[in-house]
MIDOSE-1310 file (N, C-alpha, C; in nm, 2 decimals, decimal comma, always signed):
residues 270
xxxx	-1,61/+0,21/-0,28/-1,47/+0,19/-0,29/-1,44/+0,04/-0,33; -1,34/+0,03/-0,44/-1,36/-0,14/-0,44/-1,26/-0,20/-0,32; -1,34/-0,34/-0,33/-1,31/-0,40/-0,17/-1,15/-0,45/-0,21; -1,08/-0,48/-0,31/-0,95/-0,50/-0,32/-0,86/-0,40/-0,26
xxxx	-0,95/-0,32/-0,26/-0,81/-0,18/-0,16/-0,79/-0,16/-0,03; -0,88/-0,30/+0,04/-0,94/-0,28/+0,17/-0,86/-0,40/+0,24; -0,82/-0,49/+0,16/-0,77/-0,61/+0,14/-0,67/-0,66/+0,25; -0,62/-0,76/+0,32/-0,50/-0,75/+0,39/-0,41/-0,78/+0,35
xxxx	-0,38/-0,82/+0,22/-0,25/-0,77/+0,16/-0,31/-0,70/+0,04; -0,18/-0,59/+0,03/-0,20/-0,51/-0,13/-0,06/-0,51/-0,17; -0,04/-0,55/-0,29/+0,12/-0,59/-0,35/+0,09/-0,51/-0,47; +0,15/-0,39/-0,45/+0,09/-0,31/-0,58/+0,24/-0,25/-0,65
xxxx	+0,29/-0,31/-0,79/+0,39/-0,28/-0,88/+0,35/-0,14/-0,93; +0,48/-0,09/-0,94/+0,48/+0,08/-1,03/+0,54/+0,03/-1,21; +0,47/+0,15/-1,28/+0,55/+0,14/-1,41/+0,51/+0,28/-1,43; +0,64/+0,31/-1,50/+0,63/+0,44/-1,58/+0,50/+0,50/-1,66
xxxx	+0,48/+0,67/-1,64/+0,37/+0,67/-1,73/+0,41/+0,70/-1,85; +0,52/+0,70/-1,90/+0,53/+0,71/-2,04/+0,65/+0,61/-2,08; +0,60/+0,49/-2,02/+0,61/+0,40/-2,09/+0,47/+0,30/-2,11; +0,37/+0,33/-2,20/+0,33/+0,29/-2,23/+0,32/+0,14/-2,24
xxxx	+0,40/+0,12/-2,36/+0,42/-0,02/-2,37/+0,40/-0,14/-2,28; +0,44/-0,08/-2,19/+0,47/-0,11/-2,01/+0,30/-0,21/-1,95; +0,24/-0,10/-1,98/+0,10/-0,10/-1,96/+0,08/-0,27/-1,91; +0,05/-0,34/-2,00/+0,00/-0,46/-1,99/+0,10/-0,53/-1,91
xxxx	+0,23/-0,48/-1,99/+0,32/-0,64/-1,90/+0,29/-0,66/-1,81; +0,24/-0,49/-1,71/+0,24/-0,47/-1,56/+0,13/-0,52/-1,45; +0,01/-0,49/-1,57/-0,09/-0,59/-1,51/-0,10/-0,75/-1,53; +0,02/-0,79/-1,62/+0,05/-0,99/-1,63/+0,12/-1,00/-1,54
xxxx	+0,19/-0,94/-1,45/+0,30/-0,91/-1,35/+0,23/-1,05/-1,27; +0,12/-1,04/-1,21/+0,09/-1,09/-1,11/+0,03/-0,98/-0,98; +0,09/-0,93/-0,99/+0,09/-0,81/-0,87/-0,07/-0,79/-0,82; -0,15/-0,74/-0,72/-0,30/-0,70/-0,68/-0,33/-0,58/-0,76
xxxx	-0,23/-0,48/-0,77/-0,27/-0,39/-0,84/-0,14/-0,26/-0,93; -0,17/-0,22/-1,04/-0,07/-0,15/-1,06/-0,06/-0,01/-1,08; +0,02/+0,06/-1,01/+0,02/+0,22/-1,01/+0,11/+0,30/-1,13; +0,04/+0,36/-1,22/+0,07/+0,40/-1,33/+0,16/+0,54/-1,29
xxxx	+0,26/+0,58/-1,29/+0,34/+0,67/-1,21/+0,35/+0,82/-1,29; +0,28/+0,92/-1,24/+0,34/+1,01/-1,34/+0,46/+1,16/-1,24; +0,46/+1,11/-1,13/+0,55/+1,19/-1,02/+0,68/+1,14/-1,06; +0,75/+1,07/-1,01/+0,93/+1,05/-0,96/+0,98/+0,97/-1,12
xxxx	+0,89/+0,86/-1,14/+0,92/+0,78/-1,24/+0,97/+0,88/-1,43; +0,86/+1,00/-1,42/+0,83/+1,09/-1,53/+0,91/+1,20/-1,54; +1,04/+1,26/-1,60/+1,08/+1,33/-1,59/+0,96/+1,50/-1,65; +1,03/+1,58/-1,55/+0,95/+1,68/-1,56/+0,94/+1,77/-1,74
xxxx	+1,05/+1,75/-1,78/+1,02/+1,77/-1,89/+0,91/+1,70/-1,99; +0,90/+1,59/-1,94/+0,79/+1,46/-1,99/+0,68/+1,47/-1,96; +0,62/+1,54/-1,85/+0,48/+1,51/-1,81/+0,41/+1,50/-1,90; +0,40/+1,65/-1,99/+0,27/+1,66/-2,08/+0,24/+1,51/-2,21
xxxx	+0,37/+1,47/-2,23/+0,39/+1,37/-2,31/+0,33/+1,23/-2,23; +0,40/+1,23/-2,12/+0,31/+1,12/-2,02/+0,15/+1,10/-2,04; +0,16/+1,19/-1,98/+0,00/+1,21/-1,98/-0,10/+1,17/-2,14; -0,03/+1,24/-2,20/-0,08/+1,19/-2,37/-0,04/+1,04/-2,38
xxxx	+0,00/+0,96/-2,35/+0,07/+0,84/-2,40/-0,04/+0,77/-2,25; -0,07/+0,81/-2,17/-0,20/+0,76/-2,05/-0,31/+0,77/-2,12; -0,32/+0,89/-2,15/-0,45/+0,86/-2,23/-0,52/+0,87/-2,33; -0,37/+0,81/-2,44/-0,39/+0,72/-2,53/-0,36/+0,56/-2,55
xxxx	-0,37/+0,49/-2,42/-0,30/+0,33/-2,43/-0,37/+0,30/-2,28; -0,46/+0,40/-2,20/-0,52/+0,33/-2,05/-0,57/+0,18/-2,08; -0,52/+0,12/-2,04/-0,60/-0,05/-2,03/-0,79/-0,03/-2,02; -0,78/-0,07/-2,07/-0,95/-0,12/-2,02/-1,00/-0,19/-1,92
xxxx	-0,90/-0,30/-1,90/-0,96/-0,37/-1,78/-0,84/-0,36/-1,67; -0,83/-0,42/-1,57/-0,74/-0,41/-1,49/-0,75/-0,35/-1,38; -0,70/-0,38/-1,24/-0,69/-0,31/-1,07/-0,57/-0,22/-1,15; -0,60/-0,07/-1,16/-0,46/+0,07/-1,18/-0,52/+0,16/-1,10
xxxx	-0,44/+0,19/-1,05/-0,42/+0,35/-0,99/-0,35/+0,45/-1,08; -0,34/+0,53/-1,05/-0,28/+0,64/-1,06/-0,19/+0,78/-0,99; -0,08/+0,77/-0,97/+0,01/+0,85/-0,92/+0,04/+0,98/-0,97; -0,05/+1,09/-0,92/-0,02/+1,21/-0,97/+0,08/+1,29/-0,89
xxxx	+0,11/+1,38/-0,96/+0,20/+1,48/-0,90/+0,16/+1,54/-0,76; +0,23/+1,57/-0,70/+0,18/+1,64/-0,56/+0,14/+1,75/-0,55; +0,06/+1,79/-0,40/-0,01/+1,91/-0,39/+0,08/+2,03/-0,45; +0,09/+2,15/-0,41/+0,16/+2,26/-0,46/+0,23/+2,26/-0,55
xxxx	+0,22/+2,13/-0,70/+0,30/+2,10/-0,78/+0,25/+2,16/-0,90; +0,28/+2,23/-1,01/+0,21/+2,31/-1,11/+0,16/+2,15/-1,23; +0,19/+2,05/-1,16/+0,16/+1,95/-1,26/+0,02/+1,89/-1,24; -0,03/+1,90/-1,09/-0,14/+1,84/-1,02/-0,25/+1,87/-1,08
xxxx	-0,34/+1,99/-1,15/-0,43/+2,01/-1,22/-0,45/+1,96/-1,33; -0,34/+1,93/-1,39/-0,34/+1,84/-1,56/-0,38/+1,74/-1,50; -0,31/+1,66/-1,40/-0,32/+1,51/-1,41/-0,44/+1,46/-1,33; -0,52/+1,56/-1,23/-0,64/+1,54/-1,23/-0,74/+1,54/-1,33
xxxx	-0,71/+1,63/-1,41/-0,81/+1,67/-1,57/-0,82/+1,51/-1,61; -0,70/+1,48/-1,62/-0,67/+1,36/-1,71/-0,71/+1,19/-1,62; -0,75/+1,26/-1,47/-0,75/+1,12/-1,44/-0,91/+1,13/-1,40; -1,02/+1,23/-1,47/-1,19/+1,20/-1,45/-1,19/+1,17/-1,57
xxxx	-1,08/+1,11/-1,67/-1,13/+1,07/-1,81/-1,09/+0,93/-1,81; -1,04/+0,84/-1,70/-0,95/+0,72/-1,70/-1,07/+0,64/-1,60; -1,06/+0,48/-1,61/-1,15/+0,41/-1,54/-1,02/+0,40/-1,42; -1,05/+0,46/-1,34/-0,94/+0,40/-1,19/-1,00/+0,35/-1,12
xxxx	-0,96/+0,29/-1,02/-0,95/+0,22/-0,92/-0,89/+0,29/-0,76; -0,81/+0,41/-0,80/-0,81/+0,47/-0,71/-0,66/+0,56/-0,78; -0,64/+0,68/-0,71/-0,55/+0,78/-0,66/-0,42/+0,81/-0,59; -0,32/+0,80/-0,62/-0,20/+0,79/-0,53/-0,15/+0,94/-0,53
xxxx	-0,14/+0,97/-0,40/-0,10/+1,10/-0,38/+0,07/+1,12/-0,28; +0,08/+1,13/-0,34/+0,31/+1,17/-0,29/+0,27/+1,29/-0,21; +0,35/+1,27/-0,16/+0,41/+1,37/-0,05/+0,29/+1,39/+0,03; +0,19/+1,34/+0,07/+0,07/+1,39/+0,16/+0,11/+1,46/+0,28
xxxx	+0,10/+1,58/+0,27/+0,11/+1,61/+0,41/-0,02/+1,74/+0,51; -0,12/+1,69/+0,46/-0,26/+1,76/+0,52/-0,38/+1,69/+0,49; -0,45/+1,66/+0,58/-0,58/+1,60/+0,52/-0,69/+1,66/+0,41; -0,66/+1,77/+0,43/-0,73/+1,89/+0,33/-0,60/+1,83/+0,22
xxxx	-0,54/+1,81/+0,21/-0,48/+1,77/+0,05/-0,54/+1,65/-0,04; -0,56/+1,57/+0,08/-0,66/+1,44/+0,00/-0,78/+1,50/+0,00; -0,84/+1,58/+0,05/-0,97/+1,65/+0,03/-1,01/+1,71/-0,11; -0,86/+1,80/-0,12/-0,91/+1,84/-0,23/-0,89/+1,73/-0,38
xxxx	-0,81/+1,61/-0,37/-0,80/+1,58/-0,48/-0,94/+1,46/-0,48; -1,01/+1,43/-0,37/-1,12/+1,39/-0,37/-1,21/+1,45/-0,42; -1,24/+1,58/-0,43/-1,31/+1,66/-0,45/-1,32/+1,68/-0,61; -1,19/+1,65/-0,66/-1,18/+1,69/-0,85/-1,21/+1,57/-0,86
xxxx	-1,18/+1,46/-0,80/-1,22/+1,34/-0,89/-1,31/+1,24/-0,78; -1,41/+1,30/-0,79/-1,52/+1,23/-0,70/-1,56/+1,11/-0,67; -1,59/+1,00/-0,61/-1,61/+0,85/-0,62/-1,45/+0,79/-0,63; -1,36/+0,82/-0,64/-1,27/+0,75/-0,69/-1,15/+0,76/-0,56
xxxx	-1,14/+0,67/-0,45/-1,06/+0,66/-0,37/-0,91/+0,70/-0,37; -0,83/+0,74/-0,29/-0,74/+0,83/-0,27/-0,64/+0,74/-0,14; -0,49/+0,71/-0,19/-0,41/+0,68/-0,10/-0,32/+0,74/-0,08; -0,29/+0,80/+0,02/-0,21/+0,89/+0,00/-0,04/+0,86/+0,07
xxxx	+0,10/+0,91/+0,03/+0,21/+0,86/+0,05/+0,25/+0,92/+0,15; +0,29/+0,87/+0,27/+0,31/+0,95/+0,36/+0,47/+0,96/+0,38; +0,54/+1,07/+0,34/+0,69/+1,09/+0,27/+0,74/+1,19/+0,31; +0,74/+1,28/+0,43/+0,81/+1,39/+0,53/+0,79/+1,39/+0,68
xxxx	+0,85/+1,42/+0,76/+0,79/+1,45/+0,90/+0,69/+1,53/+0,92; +0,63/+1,61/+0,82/+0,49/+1,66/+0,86/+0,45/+1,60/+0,79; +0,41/+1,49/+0,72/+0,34/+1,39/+0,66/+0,29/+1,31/+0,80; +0,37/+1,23/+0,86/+0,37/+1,17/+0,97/+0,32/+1,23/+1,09
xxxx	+0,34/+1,35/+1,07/+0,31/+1,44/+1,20/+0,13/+1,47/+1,16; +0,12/+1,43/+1,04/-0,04/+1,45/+1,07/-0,12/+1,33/+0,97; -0,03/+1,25/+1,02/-0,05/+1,08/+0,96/-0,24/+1,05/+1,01; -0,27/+1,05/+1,14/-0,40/+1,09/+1,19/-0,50/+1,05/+1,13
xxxx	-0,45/+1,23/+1,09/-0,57/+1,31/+1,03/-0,60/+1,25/+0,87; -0,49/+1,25/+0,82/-0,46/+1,20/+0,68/-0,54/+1,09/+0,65; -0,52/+0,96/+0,75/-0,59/+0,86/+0,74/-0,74/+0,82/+0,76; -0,78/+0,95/+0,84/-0,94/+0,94/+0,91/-0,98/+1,06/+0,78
xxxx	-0,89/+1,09/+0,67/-1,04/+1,21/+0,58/-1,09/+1,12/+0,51; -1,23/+1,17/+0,50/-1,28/+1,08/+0,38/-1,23/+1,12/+0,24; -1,26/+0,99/+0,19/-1,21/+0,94/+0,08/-1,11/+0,86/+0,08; -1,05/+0,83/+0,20/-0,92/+0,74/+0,16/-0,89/+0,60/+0,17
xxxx	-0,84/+0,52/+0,11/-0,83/+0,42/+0,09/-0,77/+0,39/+0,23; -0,61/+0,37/+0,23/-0,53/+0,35/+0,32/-0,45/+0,40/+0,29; -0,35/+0,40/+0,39/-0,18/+0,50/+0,39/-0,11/+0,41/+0,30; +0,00/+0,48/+0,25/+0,11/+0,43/+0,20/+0,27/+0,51/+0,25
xxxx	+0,36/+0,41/+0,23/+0,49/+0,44/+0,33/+0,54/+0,48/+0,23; +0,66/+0,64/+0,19/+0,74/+0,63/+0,06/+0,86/+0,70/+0,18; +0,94/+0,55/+0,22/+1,01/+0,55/+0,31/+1,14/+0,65/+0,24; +1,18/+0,61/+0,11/+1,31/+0,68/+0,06/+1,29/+0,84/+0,06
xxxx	+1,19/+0,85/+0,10/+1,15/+1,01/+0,02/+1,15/+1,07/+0,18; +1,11/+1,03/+0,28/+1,09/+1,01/+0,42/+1,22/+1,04/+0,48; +1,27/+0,92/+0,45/+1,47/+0,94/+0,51/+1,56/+1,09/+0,47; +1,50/+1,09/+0,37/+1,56/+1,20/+0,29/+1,52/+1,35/+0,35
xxxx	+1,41/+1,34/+0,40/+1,32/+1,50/+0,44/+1,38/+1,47/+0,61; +1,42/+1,32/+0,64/+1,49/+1,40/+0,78/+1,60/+1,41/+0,80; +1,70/+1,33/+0,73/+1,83/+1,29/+0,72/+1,85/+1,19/+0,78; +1,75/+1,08/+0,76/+1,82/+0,99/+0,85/+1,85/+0,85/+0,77
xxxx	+1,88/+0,73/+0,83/+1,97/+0,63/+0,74/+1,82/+0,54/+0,71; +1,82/+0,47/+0,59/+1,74/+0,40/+0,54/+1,72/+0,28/+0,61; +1,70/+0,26/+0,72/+1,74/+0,14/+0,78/+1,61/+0,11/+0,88; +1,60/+0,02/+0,89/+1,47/-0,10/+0,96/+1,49/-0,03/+1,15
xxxx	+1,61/+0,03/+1,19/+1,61/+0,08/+1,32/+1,57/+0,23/+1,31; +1,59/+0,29/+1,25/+1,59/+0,41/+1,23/+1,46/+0,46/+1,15; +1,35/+0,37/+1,11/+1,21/+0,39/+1,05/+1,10/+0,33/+1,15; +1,18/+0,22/+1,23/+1,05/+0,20/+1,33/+0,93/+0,25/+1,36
xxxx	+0,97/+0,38/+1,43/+0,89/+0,46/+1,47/+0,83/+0,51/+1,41; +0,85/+0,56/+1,31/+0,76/+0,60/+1,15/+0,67/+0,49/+1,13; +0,68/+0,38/+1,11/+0,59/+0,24/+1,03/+0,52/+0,20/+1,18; +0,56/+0,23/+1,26/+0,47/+0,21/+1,38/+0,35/+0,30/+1,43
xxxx	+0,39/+0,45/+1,39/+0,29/+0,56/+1,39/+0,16/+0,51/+1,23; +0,24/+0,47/+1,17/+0,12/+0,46/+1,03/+0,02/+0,33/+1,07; +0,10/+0,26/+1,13/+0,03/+0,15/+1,17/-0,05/+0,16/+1,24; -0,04/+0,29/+1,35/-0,15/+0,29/+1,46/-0,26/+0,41/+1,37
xxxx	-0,21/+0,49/+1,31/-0,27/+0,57/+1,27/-0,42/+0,54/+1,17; -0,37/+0,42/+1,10/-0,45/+0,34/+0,97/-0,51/+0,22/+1,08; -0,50/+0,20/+1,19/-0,61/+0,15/+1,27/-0,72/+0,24/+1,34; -0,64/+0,37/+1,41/-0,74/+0,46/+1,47/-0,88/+0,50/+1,39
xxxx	-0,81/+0,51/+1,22/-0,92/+0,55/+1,16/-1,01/+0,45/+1,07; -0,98/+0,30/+1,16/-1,02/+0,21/+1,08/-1,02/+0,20/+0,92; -0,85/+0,18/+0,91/-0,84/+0,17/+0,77/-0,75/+0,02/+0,73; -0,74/-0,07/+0,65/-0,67/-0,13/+0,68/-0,49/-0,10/+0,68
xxxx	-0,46/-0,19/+0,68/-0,28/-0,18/+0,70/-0,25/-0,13/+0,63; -0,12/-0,02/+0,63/-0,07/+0,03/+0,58/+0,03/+0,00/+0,44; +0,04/+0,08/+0,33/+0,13/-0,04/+0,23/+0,29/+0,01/+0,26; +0,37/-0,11/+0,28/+0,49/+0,00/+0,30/+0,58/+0,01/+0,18
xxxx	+0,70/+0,12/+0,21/+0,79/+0,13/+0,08/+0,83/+0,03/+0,00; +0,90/+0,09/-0,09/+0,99/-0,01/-0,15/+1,14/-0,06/-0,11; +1,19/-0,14/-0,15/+1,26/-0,27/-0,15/+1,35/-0,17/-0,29; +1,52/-0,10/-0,25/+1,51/-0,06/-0,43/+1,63/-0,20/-0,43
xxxx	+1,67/-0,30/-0,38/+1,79/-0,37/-0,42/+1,66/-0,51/-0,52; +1,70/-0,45/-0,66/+1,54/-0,56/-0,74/+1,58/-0,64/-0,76; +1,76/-0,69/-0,79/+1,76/-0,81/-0,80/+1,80/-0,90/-0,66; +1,74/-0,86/-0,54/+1,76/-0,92/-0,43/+1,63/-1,00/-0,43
xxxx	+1,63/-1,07/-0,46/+1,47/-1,19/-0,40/+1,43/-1,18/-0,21; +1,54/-1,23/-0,18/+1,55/-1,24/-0,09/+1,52/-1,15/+0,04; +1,61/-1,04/+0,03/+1,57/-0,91/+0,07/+1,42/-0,90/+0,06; +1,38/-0,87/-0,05/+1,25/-0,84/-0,11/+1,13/-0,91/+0,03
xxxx	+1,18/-1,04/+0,03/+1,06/-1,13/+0,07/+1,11/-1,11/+0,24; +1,26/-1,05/+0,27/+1,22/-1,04/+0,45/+1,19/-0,92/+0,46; +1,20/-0,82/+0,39/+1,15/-0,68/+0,40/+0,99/-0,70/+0,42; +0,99/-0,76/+0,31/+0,79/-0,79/+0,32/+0,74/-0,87/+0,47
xxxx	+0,83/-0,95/+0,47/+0,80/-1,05/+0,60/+0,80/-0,94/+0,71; +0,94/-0,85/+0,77/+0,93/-0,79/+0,85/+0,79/-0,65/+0,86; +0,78/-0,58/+0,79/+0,68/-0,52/+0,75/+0,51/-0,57/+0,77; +0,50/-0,71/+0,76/+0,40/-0,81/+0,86/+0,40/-0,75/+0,99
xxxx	+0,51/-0,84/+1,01/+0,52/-0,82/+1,14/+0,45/-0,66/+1,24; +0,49/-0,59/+1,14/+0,45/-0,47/+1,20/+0,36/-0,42/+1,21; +0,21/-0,47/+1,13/+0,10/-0,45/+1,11/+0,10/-0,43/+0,91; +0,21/-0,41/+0,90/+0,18/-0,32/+0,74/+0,06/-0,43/+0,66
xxxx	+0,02/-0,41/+0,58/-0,08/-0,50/+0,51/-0,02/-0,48/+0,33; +0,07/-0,49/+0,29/+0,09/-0,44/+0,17/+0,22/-0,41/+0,13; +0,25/-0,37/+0,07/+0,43/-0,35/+0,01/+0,42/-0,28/-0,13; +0,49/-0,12/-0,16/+0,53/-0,12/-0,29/+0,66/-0,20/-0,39
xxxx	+0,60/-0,24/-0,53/+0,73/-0,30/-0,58/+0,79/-0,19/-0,70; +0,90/-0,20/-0,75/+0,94/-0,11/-0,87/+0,98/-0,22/-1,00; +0,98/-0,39/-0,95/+1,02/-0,43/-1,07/+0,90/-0,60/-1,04; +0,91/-0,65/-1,18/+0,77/-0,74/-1,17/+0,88/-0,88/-1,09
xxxx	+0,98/-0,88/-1,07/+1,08/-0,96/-1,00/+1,05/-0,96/-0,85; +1,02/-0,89/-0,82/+0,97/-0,89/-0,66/+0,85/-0,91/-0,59; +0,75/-0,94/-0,72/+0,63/-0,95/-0,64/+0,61/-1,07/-0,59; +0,66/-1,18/-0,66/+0,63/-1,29/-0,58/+0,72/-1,33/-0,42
xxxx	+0,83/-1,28/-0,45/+0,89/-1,33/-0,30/+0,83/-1,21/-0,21; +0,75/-1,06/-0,23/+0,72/-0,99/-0,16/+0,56/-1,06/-0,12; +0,52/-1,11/-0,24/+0,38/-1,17/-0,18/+0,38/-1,31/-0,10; +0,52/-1,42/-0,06/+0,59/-1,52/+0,01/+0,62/-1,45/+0,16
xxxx	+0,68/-1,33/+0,18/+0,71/-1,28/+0,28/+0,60/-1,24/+0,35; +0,44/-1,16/+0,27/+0,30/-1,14/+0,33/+0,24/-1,29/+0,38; +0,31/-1,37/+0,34/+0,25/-1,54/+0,35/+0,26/-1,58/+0,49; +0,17/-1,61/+0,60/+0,20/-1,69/+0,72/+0,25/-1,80/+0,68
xxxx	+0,34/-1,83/+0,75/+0,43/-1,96/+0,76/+0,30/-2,11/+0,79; +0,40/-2,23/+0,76/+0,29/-2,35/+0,79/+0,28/-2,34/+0,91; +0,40/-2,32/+1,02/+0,31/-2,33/+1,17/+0,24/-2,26/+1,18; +0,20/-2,08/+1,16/+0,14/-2,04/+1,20/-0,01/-2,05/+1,15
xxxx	+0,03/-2,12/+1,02/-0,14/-2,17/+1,01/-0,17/-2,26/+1,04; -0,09/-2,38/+1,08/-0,15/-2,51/+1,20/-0,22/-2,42/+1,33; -0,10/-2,35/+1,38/-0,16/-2,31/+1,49/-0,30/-2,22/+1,50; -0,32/-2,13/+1,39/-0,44/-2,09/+1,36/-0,56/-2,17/+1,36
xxxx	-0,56/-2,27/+1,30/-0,63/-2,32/+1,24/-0,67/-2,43/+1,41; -0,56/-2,46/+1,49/-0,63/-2,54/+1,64/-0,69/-2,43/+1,70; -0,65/-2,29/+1,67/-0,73/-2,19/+1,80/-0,85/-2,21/+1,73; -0,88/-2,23/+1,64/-1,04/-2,21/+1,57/-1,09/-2,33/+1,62
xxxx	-1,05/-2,46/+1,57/-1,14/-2,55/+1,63/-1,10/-2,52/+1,78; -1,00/-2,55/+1,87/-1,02/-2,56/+1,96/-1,17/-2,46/+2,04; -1,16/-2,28/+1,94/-1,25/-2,23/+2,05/-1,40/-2,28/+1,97; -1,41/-2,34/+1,90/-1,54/-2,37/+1,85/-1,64/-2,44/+1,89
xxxx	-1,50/-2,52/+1,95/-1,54/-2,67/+2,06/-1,59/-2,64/+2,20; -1,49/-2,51/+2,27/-1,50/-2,49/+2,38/-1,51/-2,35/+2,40; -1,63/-2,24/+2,31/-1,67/-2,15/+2,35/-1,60/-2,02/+2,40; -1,57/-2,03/+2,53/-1,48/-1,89/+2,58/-1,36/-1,93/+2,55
xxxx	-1,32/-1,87/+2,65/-1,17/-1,95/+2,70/-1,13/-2,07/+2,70; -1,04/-2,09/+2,58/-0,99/-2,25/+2,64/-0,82/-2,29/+2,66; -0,75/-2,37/+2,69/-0,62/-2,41/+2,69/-0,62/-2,48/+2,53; -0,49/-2,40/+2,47/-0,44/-2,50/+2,34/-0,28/-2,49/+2,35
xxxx	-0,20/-2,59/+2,30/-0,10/-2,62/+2,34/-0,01/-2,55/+2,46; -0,10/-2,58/+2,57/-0,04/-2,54/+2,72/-0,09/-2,35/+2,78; -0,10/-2,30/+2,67/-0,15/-2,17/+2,72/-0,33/-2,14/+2,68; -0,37/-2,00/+2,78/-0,51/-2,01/+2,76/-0,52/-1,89/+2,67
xxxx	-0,65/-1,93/+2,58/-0,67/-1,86/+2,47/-0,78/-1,77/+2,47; -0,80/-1,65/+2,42/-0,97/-1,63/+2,41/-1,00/-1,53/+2,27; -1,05/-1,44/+2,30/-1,14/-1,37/+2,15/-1,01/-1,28/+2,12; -0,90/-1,22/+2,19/-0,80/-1,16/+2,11/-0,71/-1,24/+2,03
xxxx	-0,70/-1,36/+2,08/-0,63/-1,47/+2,02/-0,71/-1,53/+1,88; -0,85/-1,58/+1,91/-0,94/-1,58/+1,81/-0,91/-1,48/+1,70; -0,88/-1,34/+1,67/-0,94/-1,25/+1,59/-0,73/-1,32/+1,52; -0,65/-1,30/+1,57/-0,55/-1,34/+1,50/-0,54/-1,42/+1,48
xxxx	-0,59/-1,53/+1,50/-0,58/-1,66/+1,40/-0,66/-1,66/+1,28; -0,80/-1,61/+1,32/-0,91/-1,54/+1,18/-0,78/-1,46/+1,06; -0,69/-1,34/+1,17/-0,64/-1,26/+1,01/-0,53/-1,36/+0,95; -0,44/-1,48/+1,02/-0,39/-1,53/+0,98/-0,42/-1,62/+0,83
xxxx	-0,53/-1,69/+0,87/-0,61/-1,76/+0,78/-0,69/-1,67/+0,68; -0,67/-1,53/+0,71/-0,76/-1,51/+0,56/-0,62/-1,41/+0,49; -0,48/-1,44/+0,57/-0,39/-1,36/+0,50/-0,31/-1,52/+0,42; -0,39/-1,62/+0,44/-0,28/-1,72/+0,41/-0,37/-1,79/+0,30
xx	-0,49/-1,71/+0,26/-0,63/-1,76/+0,19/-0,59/-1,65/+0,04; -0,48/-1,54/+0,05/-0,49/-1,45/-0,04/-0,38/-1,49/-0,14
């Protein structure tokens, strides 16, 4: 699996698959990696045309994925045909809602890592399992698609408990953090980078973008702040100096404290 998918942040931009053109801008973006979209972005009348225009213009070099159509979708067989002919980097699978779903799309495209979008309450309801099949990279949050399959409001109180299940779920199966939704207000900077900030907080390790405008303040928001890398950076010397347990500014510290100042410093090293 390449180790960029393993990464504690993943800032990965979408672009249409039949826009072509698109192709390169998207990997100048800046972005860690970019998901070539042939689900939501591709109107259905388009696919087969998508798919032709994929693979006649795939980049050669570059971190891409690929977003195929979902399980029980009559589109999912073409776009696996078409993605054991493409150099990927890995699989994006919509709507996941069974671990035998990432199974089988592991299975048509062998070696080639699989993330799958966790985007219904039986998605989440077997978030788990999903995360512990092999082949998978890590979860991804496709929070709009999510709100929508329960009715509920798009909102940071009302998804908690969703982005907190993926979070524990993508640890139980020792995967890293989870990537979460998108941000759709693109000309919000701002937004962009506390969505990303908050989404930290929660464990997420990652963020999707839909426009090349948001990757940087989404990749500023994954950024530990300067205190928190001063302070990282005293728990290290201080425990290096003094082995177990030590006091640093007024409280005592030990190896749980140690391992978060470690992820601080290698999230502030990315």
């Amino acid at each position: 699996m390449s180790d960029f998918l393993r990464t504690d942040r993943l800032v990965v931009l979408f672009v249409p698959g039949d826009r072509p053109e698109r192709f390169g801008k998207a990997l100048a973006a800046g972005a860690d990696a970019v998901i070539v979209d042939l689900e939501d972005a591709v109107a259905t009348e388009a696919k087969a045309q998508a798919r032709a225009a994929i693979a006649a213009h795939w980049p050669a070099e570059g971190r891409l994925l690929l977003r195929v159509n979902g399980s029980g979708t009559p589109f999912l067989a073409d776009d696996l045909a078409l993605a054991r002919t493409l150099r990927l980097a890995g699989i994006v699978l919509p709507k996941a809602e069974q671990a035998q779903d990432v199974a089988a799309v592991e299975a048509a495209v062998p070696g080639v890592p699989v993330i799958p979008l966790i985007e219904s309450g039986l998605g989440l309801a077997n978030a788990r399992a999903i995360a512990a099949a092999p082949g998978v990279a890590r979860l991804a949050f496709g929070s709009i698609d999510y709100c929508a399959d329960l009715g509920s409001a798009h909102t940071r109180e009302a998804l908690l408990m969703a982005r907190s299940e993926l979070v524990l779920a993508s640890r139980l199966a020792g995967r890293a953090g989870p990537i979460d939704g998108v941000t759709t207000a693109v000309a919000d900077a701002a937004l962009a980078q506390d969505d990303a900030a908050y989404a930290a907080m929660l464990g997420f390790a990652g963020k999707l973008c839909i426009h090349p405008s948001q990757i940087a303040p989404v990749m500023a928001g994954f950024a530990p702040s300067a205190d928190e890398i001063a302070w990282a950076r005293r728990i290290l010397d201080a425990m290096a100096q003094g082995g177990g347990a030590v006091k640093v500014d007024g409280a005592m510290v030990d190896a749980p404290v140690r391992l978060r100042a470690e992820s601080i410093l290698r999230r502030s090293a990315t």
